[in-house]
N, C-alpha and C positions, 0 to 999 in steps of 0.2 A: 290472851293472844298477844305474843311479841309482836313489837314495835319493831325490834330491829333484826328481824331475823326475814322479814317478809318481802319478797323483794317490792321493787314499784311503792315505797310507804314514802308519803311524803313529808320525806326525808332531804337535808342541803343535801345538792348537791355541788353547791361552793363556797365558799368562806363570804357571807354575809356582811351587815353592816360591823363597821369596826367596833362600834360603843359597846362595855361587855357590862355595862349598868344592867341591876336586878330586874329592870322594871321591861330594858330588851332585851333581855332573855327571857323573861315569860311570855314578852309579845312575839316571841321567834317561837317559841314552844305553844301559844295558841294556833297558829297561822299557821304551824308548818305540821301539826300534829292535830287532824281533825278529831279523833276522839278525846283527845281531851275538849275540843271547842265544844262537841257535841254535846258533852256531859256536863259543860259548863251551862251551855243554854236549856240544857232538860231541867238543872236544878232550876234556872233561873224563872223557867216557865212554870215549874210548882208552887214554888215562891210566889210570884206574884198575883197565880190567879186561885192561890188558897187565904191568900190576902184580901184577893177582891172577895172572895164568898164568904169568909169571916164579917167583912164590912157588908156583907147582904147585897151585892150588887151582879148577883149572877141568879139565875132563872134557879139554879139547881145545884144542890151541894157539892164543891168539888172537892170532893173527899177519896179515899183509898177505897171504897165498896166504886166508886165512878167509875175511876182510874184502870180498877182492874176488870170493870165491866166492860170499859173500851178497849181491852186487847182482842175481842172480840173481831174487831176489823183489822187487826195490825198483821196477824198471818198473812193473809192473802197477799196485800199492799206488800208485806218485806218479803215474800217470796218474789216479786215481781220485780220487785228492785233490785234483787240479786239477781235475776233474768237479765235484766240490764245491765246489769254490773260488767258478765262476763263479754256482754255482747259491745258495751262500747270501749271495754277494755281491749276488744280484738283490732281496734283501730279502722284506717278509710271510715273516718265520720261515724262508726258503725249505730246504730238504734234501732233499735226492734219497735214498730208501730205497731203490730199485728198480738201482741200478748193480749189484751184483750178479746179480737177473736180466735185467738185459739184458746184462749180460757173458756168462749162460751160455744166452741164446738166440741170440745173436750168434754164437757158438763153437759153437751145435751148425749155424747155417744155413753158417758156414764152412767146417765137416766135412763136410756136404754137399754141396754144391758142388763141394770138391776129390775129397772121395772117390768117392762114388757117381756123383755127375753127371760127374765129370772131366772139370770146368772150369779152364780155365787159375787159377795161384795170383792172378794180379794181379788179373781180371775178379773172381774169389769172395772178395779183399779190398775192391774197390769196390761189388760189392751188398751186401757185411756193411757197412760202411760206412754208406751210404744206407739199408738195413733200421735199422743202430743208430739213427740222426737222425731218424728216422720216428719210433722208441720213443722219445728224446726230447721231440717235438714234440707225443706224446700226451700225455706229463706237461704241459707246457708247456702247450696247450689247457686242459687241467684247471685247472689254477692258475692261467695269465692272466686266459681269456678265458671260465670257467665258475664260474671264483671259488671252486672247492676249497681248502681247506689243502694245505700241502703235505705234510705229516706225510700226511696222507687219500691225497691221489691216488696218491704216489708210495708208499705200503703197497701200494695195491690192484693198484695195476700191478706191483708186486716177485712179488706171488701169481701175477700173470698171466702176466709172462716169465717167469717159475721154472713154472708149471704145462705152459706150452706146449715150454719145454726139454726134460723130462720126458718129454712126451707124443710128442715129435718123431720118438723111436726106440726107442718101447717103454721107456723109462729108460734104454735101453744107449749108451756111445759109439760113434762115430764111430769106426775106426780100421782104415787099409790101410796100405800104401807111399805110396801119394800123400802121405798126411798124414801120414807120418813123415818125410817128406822134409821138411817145412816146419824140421822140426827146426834145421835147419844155420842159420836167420835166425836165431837165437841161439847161434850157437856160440861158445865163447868165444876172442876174440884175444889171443895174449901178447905183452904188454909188455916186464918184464923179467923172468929168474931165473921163478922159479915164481908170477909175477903174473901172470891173465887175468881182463879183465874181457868179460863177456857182450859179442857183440856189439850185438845191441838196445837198448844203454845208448846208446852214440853214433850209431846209426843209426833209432831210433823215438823213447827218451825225452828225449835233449836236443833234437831236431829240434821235439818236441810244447811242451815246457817254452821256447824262442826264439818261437815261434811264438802260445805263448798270452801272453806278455811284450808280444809287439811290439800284439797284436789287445789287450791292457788298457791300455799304457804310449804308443800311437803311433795309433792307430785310434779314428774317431769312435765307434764301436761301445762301447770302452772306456769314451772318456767317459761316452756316456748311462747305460751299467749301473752307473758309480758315484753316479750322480746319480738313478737310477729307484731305487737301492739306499739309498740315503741319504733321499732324502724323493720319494717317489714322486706325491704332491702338487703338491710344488711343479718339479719334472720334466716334470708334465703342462705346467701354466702356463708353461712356459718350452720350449713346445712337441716337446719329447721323446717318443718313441713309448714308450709304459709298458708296455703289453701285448705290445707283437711284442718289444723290450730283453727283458722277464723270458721271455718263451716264449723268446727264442732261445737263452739261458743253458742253460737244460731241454736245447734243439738240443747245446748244445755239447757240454753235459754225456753225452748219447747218443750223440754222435761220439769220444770219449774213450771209453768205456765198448767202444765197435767196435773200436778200435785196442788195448783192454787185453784183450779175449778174443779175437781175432787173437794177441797174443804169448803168452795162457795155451793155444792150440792149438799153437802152434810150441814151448814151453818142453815140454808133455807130451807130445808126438806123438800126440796123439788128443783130440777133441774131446769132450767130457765134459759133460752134462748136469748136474751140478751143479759148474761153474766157478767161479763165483759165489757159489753159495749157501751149499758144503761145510762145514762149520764152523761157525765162529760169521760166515764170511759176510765180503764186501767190502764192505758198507756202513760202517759202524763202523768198521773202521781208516782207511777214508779223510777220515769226518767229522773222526774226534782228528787228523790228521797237519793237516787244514786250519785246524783250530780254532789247534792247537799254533805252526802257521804265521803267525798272526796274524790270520786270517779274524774279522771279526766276526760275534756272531751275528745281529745286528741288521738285520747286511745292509750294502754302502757302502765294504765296507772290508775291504780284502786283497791281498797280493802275491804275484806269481809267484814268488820268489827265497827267501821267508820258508816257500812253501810245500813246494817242492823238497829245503831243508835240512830241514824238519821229518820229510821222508821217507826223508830219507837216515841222520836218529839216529832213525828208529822202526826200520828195516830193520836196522841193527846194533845198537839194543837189543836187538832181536829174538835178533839171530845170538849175541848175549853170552848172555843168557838159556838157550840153549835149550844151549850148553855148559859152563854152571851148576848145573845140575838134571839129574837121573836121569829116566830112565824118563817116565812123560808128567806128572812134575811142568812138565818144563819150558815147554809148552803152557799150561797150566792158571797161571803165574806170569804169561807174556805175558801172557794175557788179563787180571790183575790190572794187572801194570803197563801196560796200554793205559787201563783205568779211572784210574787214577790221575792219568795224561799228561791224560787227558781235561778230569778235575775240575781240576787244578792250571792247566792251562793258562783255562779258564775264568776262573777266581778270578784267573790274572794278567791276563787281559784287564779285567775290571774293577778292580781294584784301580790300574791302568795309568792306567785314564779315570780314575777318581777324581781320585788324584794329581797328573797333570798335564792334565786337560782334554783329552784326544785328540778331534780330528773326528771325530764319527760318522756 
């Protein structure tokens, strides 16, 4: 994926510090090029915690059979992040709250469909689909073309797919043979020795992650949302559709969210009413992975490539952490170090602009 072809990469957008020393130009080429940062901190986090499990100081071998057992949860999460992606790249604050319930309304009308109704899997992955884009397009209304926050609409709608999840089946899931069958769209394939990675990695998330590349990088659609996202003003004047560009983002972002509870119904063989929500939720890890990614908050500005990697070192953060820590320390530190990714990655983002004048 070019760096310089995309628009919104952050990229100078003015003549920086004067010093053209070795040592500040790679620190303008970490800081202003998040994929390389990215790539630099994944190495740096195998390194270090393949050193610590060499030296025996981790619960659980962290090894390459680990690594690629934990992409297991990284689908979902970098689908979700690229929900966000598009959504706060459409600008006015934008953030989607509501992706987790509409992950686990999506996931319970999937369970239905396959199970009860015993509807073919493909037919009751194209109406979960089109149900999710619907749940988008309400966020979307809200905020285009009714003038909500988006913090506002997309809380009240999180309440609303999360209550009708809920309500769908008495609180219980979903689950026969039908829908354990769905199981095997993630089995995992072996590569080599005792490497398997998920199948759904190559067959859903880089399919989704190319696809959302080529619609920001190649597609007029791309352009407007960096330009509705950047100054929405002057977007108008320069005859760009402002209103349907940010509703469709919202669209996107509920078509992601369809396709991320679709693989949380195959990954548990049952369709679970709180998919979504269980936890501390998929909103929040997906916001930090995009922010981490390079997403601005502002709006204008973000890449698919920066977003991918930032999901791919929160998924094996993750997987490091959790054979770190004992007992549900290890949960309870994720959650800290997601706070932390969050705030840090903030502060680098502006500190970024500061320094070297990035497009906003």
């Amino acid at each position: 994926m070019s760096t310089s072809t995309v628009p919104g990469n952050l990229q100078p957008a003015k003549q920086g510090p004067s010093s053209d020393g070795f040592g500040s130009r790679v620190l303008r080429r970490v800081l202003t090029d998040r994929v390389t940062l990215l790539a630099i901190l994944i190495v740096a986090l195998l390194v270090a915690f393949s050193a610590l499990s060499a030296a025996d100081r981790l619960n659980a071998p962290f090894n390459v059979s680990y690594l690629s057992t934990s992409l297991m949860s990284l689908v979902p999460v970098a689908l979700l992040a690229l929900a966000q992606m598009f959504v706060i790249m459409s600008g006015r604050s934008g953030i989607d709250l509501s992706v987790g319930g509409m992950v686990s309304l999506a996931a319970m009308l999937f369970g239905w469909l396959v199970g009860p109704q015993q509807w073919p899997v493909i037919t009751a992955v194209v109406i979960t689909l089109i149900a999710a884009m619907l749940m988008g397009l309400l966020n979307g209304y809200l905020v285009s073309y009714l003038g909500f926050p988006p913090l506002i609409a997309t809380l009240a709608s999180s309440y609303v797919f999360g209550s009708m999840a809920m309500l769908a089946n008495d609180r219980a899931p979903f689950a026969d043979e039908r829908i354990a069958a769905t199981n095997a769209l993630t089995r995992r394939i072996e590569l080599f020795g005792d490497v398997a990675v998920p199948a759904h990695v190559f067959t859903v998330l880089l399919p989704c992650i190319l696809i959302a590349w080529l619609a920001l990088a190649k597609s007029r659609w791309g352009k407007s949302l960096y330009a509705v996202g950047t100054n929405d003003v002057a977007a108008k004047y320069a005859t760009q559709p402002v209103k349907a560009t940010r509703a469709s983002a919202y669209v996107a972002a509920g078509l992601l969210s369809g396709v991320a509870a679709i693989v949380n119904v195959a990954q548990f063989a049952s369709a679970r009413p709180d998919a979504g929500t269980a936890g501390n939720g998929m909103a929040l890890p997906a916001i930090t992975i995009a922010v981490l990614g390079g997403v601005a908050i502002a709006g204008g500005l973000g890449r698919v490539g920066g977003t991918a990697l930032a999901a791919l070192l929160i998924t094996w953060l993750n997987a490091a952490i959790l054979i770190s820590f004992q007992g549900s320390m290890g949960p309870r530190v994720q959650l800290l170090a997601l706070g932390l990714v969050l705030l840090g990655a903030v502060l680098l983002n502006s500190y970024a602009n500061r320094r070297y004048g990035l497009a906003e």
